[in-house]
PDB file of N, CA, C, O and CB in Angstrom:
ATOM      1  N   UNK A   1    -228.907 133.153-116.005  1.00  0.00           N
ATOM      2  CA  UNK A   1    -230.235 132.880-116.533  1.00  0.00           C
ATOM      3  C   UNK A   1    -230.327 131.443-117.036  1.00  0.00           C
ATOM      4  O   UNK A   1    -231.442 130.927-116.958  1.00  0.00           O
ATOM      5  CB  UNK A   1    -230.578 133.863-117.658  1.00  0.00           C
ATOM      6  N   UNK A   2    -229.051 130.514-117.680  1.00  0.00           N
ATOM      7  CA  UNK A   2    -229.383 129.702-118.464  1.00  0.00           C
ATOM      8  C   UNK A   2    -229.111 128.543-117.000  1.00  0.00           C
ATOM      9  O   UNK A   2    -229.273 127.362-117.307  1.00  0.00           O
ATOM     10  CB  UNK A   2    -228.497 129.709-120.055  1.00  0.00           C
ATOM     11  N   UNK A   3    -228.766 128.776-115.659  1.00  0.00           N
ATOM     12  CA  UNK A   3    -228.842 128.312-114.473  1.00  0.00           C
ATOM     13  C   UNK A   3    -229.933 128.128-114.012  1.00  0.00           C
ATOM     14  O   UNK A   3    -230.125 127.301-113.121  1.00  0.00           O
ATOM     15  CB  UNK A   3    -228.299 128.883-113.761  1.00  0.00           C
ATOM     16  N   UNK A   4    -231.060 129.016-114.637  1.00  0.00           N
ATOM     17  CA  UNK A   4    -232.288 129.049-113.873  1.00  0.00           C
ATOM     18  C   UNK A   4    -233.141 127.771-115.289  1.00  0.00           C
ATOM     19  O   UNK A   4    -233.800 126.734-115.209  1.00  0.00           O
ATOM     20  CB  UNK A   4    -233.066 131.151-113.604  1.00  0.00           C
ATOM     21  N   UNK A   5    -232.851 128.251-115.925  1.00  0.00           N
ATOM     22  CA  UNK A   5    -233.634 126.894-117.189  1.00  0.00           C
ATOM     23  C   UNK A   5    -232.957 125.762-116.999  1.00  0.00           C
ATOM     24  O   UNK A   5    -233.409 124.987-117.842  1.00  0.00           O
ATOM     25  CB  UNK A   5    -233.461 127.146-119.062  1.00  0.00           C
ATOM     26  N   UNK A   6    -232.490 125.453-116.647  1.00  0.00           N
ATOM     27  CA  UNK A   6    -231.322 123.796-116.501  1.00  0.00           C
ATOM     28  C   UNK A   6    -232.092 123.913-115.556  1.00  0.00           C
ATOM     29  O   UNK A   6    -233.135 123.459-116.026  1.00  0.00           O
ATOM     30  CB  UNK A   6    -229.320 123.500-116.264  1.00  0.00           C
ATOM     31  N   UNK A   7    -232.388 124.337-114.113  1.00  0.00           N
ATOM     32  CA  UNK A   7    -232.770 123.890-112.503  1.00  0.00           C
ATOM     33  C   UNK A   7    -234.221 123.581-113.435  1.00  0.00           C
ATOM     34  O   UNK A   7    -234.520 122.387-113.458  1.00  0.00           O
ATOM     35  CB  UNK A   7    -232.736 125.372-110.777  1.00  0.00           C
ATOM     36  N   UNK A   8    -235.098 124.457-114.158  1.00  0.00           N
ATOM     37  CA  UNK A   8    -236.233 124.344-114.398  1.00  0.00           C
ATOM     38  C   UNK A   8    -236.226 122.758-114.755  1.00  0.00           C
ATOM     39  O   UNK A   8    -236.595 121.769-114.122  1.00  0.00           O
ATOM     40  CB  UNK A   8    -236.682 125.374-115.391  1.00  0.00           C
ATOM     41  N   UNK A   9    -235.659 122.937-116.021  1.00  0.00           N
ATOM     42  CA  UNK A   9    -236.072 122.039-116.827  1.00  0.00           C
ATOM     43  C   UNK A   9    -235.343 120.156-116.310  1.00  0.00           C
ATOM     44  O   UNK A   9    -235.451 119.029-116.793  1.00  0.00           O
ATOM     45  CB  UNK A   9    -235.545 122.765-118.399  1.00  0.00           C
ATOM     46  N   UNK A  10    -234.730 120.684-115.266  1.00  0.00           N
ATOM     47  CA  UNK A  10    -234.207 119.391-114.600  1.00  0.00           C
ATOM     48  C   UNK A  10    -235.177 119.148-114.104  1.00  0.00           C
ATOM     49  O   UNK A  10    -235.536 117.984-114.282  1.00  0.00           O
ATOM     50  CB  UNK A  10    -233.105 119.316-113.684  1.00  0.00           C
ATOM     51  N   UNK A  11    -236.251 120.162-113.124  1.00  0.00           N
ATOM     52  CA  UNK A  11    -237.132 119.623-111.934  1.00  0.00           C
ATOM     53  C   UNK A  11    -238.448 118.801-113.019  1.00  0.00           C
ATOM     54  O   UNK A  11    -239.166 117.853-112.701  1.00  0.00           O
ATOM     55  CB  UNK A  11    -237.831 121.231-110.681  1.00  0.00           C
ATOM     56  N   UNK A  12    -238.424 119.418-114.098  1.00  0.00           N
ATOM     57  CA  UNK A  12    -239.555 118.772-114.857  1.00  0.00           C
ATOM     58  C   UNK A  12    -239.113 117.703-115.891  1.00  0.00           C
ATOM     59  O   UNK A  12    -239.960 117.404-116.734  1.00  0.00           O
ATOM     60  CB  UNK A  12    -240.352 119.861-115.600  1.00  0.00           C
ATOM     61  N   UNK A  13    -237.905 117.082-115.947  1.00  0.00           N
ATOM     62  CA  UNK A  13    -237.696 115.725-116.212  1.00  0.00           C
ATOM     63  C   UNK A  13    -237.854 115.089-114.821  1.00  0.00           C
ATOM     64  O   UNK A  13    -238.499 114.050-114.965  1.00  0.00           O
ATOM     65  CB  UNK A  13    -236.294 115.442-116.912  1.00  0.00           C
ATOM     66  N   UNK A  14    -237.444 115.342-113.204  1.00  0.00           N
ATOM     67  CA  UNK A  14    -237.300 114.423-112.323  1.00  0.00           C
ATOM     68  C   UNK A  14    -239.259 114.180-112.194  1.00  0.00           C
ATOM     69  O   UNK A  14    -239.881 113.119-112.253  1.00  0.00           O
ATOM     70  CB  UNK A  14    -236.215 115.048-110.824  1.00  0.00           C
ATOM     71  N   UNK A  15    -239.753 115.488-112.022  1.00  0.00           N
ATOM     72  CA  UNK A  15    -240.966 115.524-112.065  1.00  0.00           C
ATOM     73  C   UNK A  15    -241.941 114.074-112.679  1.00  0.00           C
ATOM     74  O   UNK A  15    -242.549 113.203-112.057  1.00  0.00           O
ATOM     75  CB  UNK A  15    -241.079 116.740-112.802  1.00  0.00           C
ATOM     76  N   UNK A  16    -241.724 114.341-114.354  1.00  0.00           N
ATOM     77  CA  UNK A  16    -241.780 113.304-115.194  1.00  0.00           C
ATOM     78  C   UNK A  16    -241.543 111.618-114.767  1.00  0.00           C
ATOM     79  O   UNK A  16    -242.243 110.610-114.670  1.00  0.00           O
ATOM     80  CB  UNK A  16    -240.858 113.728-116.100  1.00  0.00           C
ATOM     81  N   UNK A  17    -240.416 111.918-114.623  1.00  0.00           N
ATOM     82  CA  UNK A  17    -239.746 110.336-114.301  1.00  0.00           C
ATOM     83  C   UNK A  17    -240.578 109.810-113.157  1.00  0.00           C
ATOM     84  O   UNK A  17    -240.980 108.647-113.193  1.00  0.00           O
ATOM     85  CB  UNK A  17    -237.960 110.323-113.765  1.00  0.00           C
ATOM     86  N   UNK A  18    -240.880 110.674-112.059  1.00  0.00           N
ATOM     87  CA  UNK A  18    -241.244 110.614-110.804  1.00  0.00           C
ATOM     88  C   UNK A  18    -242.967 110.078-110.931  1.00  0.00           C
ATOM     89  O   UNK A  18    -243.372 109.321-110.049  1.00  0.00           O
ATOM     90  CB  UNK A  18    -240.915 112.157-110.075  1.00  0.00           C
ATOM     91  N   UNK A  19    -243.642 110.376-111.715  1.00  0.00           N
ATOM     92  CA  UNK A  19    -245.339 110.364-112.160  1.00  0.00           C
ATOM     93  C   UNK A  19    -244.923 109.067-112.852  1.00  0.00           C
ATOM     94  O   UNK A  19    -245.642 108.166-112.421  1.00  0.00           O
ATOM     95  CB  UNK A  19    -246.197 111.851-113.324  1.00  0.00           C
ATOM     96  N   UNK A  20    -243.885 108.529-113.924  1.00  0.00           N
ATOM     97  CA  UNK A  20    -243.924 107.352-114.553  1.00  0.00           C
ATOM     98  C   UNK A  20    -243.437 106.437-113.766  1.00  0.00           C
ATOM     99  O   UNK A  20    -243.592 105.292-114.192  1.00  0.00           O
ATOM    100  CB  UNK A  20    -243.334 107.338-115.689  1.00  0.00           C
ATOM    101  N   UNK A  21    -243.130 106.496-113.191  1.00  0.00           N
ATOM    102  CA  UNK A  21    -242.255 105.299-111.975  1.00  0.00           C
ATOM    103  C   UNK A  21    -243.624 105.220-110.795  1.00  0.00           C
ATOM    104  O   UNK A  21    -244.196 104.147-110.603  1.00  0.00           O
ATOM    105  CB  UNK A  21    -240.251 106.235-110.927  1.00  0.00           C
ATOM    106  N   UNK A  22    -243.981 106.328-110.161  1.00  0.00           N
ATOM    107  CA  UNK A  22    -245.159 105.855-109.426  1.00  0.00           C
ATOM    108  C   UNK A  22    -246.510 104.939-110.043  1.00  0.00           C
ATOM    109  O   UNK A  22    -247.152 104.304-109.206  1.00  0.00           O
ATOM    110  CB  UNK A  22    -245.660 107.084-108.931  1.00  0.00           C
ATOM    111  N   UNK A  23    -246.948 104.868-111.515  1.00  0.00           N
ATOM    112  CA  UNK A  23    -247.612 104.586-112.473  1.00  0.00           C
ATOM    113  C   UNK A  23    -247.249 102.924-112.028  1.00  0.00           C
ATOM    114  O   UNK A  23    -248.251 102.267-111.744  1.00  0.00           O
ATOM    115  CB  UNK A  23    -247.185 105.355-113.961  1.00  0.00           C
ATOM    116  N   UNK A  24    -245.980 102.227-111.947  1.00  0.00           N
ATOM    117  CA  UNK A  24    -245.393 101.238-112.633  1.00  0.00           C
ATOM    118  C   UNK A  24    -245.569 100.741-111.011  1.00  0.00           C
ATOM    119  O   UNK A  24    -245.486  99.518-110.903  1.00  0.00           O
ATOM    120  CB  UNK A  24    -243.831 101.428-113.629  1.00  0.00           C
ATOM    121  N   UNK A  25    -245.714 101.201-110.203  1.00  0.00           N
ATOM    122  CA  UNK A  25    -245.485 100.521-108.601  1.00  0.00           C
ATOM    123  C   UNK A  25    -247.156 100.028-108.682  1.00  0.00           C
ATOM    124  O   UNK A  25    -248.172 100.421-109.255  1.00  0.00           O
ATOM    125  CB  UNK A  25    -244.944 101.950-106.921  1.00  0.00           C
ATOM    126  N   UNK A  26    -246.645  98.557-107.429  1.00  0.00           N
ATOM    127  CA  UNK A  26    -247.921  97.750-107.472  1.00  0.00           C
ATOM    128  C   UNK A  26    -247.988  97.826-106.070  1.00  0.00           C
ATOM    129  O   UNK A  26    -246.984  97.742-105.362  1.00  0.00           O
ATOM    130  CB  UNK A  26    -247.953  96.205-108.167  1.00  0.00           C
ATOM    131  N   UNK A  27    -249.516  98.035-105.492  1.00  0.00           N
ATOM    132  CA  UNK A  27    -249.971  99.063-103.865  1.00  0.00           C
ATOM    133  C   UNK A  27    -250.488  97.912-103.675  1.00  0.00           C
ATOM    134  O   UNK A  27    -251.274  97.296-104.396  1.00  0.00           O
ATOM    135  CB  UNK A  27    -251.156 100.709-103.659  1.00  0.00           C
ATOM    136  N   UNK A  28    -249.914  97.553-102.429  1.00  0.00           N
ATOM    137  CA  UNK A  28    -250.506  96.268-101.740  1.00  0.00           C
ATOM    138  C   UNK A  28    -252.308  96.755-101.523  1.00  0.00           C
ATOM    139  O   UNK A  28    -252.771  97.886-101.378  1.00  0.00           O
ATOM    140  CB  UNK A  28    -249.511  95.924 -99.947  1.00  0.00           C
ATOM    141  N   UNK A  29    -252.974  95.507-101.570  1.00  0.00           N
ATOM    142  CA  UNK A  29    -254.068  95.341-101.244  1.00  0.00           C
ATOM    143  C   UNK A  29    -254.384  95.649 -99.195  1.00  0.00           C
ATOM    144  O   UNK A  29    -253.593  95.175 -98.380  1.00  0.00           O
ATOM    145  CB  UNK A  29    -254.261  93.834-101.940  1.00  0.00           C
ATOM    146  N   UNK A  30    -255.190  96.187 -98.908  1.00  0.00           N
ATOM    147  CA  UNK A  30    -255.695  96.603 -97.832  1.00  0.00           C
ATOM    148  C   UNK A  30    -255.443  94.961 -96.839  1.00  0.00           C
ATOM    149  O   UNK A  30    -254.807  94.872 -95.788  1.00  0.00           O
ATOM    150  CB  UNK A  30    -257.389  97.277 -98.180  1.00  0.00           C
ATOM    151  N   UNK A  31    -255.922  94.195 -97.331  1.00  0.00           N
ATOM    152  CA  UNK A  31    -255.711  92.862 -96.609  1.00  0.00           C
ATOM    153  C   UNK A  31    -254.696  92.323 -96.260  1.00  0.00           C
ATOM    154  O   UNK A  31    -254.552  91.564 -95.302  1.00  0.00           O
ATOM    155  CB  UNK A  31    -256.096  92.011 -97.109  1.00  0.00           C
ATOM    156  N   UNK A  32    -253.592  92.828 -97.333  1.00  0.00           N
ATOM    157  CA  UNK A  32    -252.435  92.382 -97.455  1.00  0.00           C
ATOM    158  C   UNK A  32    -251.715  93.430 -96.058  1.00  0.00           C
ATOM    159  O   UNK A  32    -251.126  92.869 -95.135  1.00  0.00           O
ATOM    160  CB  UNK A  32    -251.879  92.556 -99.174  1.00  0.00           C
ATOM    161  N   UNK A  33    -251.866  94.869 -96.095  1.00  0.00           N
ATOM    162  CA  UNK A  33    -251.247  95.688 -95.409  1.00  0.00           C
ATOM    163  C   UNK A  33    -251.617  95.389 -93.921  1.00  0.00           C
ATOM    164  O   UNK A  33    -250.910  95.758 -92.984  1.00  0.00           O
ATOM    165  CB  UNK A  33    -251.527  97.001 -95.893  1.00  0.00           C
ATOM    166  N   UNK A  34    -253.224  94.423 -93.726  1.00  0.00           N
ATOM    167  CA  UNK A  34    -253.487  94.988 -92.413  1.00  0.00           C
ATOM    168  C   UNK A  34    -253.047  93.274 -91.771  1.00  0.00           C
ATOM    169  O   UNK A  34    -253.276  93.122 -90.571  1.00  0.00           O
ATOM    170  CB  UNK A  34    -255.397  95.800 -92.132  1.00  0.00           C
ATOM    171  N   UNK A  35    -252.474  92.107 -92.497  1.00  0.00           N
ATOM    172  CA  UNK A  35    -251.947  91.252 -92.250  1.00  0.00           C
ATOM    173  C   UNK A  35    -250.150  91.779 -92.115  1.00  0.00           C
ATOM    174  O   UNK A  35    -249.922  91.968 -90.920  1.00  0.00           O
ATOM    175  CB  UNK A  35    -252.477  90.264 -93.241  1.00  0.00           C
ATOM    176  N   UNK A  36    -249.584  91.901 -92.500  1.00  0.00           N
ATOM    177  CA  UNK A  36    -247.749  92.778 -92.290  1.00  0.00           C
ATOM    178  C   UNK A  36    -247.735  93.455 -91.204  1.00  0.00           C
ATOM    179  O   UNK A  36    -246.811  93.429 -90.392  1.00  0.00           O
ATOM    180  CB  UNK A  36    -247.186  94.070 -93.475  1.00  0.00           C
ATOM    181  N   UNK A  37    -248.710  94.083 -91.110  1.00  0.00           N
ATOM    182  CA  UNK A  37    -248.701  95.113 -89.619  1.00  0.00           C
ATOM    183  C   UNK A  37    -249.172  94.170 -88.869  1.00  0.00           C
ATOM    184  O   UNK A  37    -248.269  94.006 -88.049  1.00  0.00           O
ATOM    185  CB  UNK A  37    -249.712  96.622 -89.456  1.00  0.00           C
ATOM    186  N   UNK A  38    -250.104  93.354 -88.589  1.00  0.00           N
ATOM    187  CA  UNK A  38    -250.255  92.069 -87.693  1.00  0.00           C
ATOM    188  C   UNK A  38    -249.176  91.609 -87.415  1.00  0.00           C
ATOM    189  O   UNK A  38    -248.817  91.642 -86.238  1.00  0.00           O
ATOM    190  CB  UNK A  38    -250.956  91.001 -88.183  1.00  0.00           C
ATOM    191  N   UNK A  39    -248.520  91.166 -88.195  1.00  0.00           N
ATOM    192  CA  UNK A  39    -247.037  90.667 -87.921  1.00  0.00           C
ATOM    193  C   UNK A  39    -246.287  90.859 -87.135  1.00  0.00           C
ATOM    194  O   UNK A  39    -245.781  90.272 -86.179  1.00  0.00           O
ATOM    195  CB  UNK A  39    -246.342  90.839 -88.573  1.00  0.00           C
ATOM    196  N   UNK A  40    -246.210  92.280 -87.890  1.00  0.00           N
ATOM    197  CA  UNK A  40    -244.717  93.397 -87.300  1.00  0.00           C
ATOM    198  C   UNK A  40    -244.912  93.643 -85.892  1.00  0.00           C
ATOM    199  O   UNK A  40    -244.078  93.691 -84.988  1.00  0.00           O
ATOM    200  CB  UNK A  40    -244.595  95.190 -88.068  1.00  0.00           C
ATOM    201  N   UNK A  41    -246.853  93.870 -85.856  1.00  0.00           N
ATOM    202  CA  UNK A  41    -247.037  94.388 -83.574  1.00  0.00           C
ATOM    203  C   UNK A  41    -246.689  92.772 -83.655  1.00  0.00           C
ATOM    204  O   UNK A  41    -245.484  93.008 -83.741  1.00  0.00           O
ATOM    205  CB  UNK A  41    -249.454  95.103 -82.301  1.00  0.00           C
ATOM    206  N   UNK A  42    -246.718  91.924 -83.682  1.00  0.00           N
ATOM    207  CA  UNK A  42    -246.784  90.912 -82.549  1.00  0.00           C
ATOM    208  C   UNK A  42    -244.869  90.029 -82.255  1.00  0.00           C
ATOM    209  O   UNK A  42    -244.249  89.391 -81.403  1.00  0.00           O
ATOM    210  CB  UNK A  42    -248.267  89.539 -83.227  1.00  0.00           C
ATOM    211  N   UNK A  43    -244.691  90.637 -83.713  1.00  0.00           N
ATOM    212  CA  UNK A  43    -242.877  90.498 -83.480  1.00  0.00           C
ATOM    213  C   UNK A  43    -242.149  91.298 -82.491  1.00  0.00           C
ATOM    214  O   UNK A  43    -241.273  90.888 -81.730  1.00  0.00           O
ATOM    215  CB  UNK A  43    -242.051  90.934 -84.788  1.00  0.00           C
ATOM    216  N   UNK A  44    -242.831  93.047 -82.637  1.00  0.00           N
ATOM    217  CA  UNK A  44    -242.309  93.516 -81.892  1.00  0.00           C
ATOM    218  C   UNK A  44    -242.446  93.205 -80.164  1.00  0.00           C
ATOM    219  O   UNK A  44    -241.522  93.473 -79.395  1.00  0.00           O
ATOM    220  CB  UNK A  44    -242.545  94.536 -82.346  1.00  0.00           C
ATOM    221  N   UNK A  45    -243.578  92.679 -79.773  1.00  0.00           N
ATOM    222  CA  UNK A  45    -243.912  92.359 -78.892  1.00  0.00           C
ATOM    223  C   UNK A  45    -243.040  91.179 -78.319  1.00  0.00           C
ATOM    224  O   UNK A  45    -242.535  91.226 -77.197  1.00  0.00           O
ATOM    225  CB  UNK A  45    -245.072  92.255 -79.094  1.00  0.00           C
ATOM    226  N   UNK A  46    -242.927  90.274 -79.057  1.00  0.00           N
ATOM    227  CA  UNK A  46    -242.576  88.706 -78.836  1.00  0.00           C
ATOM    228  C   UNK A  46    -240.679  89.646 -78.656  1.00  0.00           C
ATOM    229  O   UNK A  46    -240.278  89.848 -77.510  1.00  0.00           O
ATOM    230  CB  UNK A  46    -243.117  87.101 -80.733  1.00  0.00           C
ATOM    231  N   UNK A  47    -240.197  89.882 -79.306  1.00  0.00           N
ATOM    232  CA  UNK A  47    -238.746  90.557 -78.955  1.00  0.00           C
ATOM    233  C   UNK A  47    -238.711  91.496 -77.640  1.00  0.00           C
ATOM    234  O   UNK A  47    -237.805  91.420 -76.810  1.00  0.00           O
ATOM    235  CB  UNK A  47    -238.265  91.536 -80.248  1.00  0.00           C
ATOM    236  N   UNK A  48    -240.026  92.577 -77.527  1.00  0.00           N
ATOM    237  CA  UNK A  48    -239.764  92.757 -76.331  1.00  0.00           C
ATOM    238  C   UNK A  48    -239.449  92.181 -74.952  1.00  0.00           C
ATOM    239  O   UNK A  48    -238.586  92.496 -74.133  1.00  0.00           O
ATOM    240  CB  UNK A  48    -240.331  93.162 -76.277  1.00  0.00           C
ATOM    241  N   UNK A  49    -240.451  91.196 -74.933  1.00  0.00           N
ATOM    242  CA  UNK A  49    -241.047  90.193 -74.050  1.00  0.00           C
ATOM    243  C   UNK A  49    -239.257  89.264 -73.624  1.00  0.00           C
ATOM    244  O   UNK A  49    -238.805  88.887 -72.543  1.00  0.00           O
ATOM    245  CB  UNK A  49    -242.581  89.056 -75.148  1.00  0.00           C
ATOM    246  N   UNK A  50    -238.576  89.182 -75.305  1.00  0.00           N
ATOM    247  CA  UNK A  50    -237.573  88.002 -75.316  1.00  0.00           C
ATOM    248  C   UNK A  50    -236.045  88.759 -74.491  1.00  0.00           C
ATOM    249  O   UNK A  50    -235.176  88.153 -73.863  1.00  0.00           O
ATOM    250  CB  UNK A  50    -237.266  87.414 -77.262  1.00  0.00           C
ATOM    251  N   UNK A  51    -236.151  90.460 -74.816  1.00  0.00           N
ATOM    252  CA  UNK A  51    -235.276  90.920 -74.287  1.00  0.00           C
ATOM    253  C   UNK A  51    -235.727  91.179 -73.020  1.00  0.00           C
ATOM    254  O   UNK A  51    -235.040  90.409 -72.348  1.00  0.00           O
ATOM    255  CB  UNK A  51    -234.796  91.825 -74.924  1.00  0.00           C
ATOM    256  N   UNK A  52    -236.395  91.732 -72.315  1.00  0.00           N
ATOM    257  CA  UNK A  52    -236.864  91.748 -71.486  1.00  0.00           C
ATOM    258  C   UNK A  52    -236.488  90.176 -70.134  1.00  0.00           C
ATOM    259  O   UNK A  52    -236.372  90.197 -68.909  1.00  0.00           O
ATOM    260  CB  UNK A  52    -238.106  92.056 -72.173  1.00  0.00           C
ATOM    261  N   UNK A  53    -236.433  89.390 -70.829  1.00  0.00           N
ATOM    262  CA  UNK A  53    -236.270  88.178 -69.915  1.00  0.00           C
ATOM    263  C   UNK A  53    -234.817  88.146 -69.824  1.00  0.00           C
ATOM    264  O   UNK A  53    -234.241  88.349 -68.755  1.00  0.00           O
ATOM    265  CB  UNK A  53    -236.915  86.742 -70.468  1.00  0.00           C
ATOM    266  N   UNK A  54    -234.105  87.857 -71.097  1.00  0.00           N
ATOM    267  CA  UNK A  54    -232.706  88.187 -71.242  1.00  0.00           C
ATOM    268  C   UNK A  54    -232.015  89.275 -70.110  1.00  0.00           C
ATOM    269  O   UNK A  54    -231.244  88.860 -69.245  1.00  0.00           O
ATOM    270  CB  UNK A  54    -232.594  88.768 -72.690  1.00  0.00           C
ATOM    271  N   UNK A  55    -232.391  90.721 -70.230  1.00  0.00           N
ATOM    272  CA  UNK A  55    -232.240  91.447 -69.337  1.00  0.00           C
ATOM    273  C   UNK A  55    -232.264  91.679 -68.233  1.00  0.00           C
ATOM    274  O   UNK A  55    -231.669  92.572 -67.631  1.00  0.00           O
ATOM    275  CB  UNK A  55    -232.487  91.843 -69.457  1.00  0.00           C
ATOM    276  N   UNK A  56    -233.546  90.234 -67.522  1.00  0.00           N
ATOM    277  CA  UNK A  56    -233.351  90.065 -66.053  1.00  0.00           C
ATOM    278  C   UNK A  56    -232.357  89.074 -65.357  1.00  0.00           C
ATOM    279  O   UNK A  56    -231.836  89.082 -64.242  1.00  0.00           O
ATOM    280  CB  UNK A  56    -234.557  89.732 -65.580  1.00  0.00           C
ATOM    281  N   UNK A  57    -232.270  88.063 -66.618  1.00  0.00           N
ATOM    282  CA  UNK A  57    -231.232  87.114 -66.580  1.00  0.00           C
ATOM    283  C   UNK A  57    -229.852  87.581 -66.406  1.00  0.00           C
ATOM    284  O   UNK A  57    -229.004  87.070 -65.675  1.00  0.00           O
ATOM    285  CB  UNK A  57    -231.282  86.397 -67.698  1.00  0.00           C
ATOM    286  N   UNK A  58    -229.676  88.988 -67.439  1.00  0.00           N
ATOM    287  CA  UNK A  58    -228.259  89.534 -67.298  1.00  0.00           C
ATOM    288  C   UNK A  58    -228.135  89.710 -66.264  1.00  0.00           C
ATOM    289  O   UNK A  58    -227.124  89.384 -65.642  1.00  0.00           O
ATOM    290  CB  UNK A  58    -227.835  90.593 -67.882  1.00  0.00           C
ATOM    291  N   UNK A  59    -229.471  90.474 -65.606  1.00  0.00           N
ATOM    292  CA  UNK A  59    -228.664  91.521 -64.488  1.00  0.00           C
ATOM    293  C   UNK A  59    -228.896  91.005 -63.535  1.00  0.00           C
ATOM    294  O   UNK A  59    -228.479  91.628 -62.559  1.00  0.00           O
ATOM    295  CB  UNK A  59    -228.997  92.995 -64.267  1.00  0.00           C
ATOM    296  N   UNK A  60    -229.564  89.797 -63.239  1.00  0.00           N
ATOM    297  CA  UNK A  60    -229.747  89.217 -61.982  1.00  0.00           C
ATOM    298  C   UNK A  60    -228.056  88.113 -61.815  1.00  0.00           C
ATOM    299  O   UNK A  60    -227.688  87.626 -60.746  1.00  0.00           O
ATOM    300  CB  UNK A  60    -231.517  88.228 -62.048  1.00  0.00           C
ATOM    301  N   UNK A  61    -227.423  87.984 -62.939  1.00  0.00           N
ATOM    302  CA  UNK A  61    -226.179  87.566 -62.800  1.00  0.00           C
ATOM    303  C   UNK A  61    -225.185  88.632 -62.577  1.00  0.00           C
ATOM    304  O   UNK A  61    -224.271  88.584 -61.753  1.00  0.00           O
ATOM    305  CB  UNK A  61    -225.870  86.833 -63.856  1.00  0.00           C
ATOM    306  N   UNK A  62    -225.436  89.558 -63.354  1.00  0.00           N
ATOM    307  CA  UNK A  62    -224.455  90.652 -62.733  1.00  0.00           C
ATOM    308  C   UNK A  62    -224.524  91.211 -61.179  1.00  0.00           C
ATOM    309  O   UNK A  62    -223.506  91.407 -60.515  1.00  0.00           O
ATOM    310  CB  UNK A  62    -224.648  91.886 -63.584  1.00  0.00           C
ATOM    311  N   UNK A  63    -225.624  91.399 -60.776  1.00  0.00           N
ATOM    312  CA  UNK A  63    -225.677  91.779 -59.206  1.00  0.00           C
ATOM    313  C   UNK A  63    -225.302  90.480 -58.542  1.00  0.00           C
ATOM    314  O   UNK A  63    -225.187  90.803 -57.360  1.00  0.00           O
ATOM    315  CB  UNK A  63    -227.245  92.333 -58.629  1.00  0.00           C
ATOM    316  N   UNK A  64    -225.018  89.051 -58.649  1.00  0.00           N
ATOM    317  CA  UNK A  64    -224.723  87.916 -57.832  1.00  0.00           C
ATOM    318  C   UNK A  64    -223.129  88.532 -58.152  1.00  0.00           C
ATOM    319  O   UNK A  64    -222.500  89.220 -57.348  1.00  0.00           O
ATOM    320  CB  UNK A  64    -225.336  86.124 -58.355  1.00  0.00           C
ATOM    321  N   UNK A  65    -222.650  88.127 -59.479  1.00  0.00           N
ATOM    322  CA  UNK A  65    -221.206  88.774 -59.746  1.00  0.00           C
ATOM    323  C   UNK A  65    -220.770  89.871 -59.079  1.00  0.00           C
ATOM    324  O   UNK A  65    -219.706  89.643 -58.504  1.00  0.00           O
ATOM    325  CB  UNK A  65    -221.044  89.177 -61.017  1.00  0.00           C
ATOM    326  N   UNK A  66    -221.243  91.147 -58.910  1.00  0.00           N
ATOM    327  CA  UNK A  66    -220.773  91.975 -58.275  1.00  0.00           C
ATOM    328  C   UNK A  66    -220.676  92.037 -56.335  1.00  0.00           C
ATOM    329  O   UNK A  66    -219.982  92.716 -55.580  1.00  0.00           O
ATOM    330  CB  UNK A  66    -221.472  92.908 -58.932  1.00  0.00           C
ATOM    331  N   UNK A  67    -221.835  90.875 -56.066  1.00  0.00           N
ATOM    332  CA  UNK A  67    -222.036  90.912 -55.021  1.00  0.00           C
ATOM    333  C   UNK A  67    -221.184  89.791 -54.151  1.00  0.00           C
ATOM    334  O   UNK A  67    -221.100  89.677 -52.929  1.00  0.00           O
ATOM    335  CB  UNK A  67    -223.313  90.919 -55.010  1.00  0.00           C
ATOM    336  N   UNK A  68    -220.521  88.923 -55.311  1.00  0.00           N
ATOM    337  CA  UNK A  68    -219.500  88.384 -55.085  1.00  0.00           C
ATOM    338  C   UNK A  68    -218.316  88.824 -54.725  1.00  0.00           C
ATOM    339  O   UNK A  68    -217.708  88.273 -53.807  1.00  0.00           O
ATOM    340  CB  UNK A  68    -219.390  87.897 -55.785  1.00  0.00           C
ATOM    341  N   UNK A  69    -217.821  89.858 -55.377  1.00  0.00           N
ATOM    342  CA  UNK A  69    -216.673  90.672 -55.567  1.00  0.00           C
ATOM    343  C   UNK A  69    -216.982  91.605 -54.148  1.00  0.00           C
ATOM    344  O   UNK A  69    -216.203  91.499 -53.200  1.00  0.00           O
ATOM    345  CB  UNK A  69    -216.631  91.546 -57.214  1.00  0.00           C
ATOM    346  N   UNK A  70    -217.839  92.268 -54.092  1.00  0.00           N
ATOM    347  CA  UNK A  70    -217.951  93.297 -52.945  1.00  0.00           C
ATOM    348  C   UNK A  70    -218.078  92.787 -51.496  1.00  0.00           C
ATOM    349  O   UNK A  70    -218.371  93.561 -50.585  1.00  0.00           O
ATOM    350  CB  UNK A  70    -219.156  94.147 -53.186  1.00  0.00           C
ATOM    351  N   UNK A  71    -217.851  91.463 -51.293  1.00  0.00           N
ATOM    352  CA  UNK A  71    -217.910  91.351 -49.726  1.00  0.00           C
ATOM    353  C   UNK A  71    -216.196  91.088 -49.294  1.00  0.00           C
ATOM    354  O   UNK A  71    -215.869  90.954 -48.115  1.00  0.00           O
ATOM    355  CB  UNK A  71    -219.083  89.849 -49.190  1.00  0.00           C
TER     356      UNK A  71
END
């Protein structure tokens, strides 16, 4: 029984802590969020784009390399 009041009374200190700590956090502004995500698509993009070239570069050396070896 005194297992079940400790779980209680734990969940309602984390509870607590959890409502005062969200209180204390500062929420980006809408402008702010929809500039970061601007960012992030066009990074992800620009890396695709960068591996993507990389990757033809690899493998267009690896098939000369292999095609070296195989005759």
């Amino acid at each position: 029984m005194t297992d079940v009041r400790v779980w209680v009374q734990n969940t309602r200190d984390y509870v607590g802590e959890l409502r005062a700590e969200m209180r204390r956090v500062t929420w980006p502004s809408r402008k702010q969020v929809e500039g970061t995500t601007a960012v992030v698509i066009i990074s992800v993009f620009l890396f695709a784009g960068y591996f993507a070239v990389i990757d033809r570069i690899l493998a267009a050396g690896v098939n000369k390399l292999l095609g070296y070896f195989s005759k």
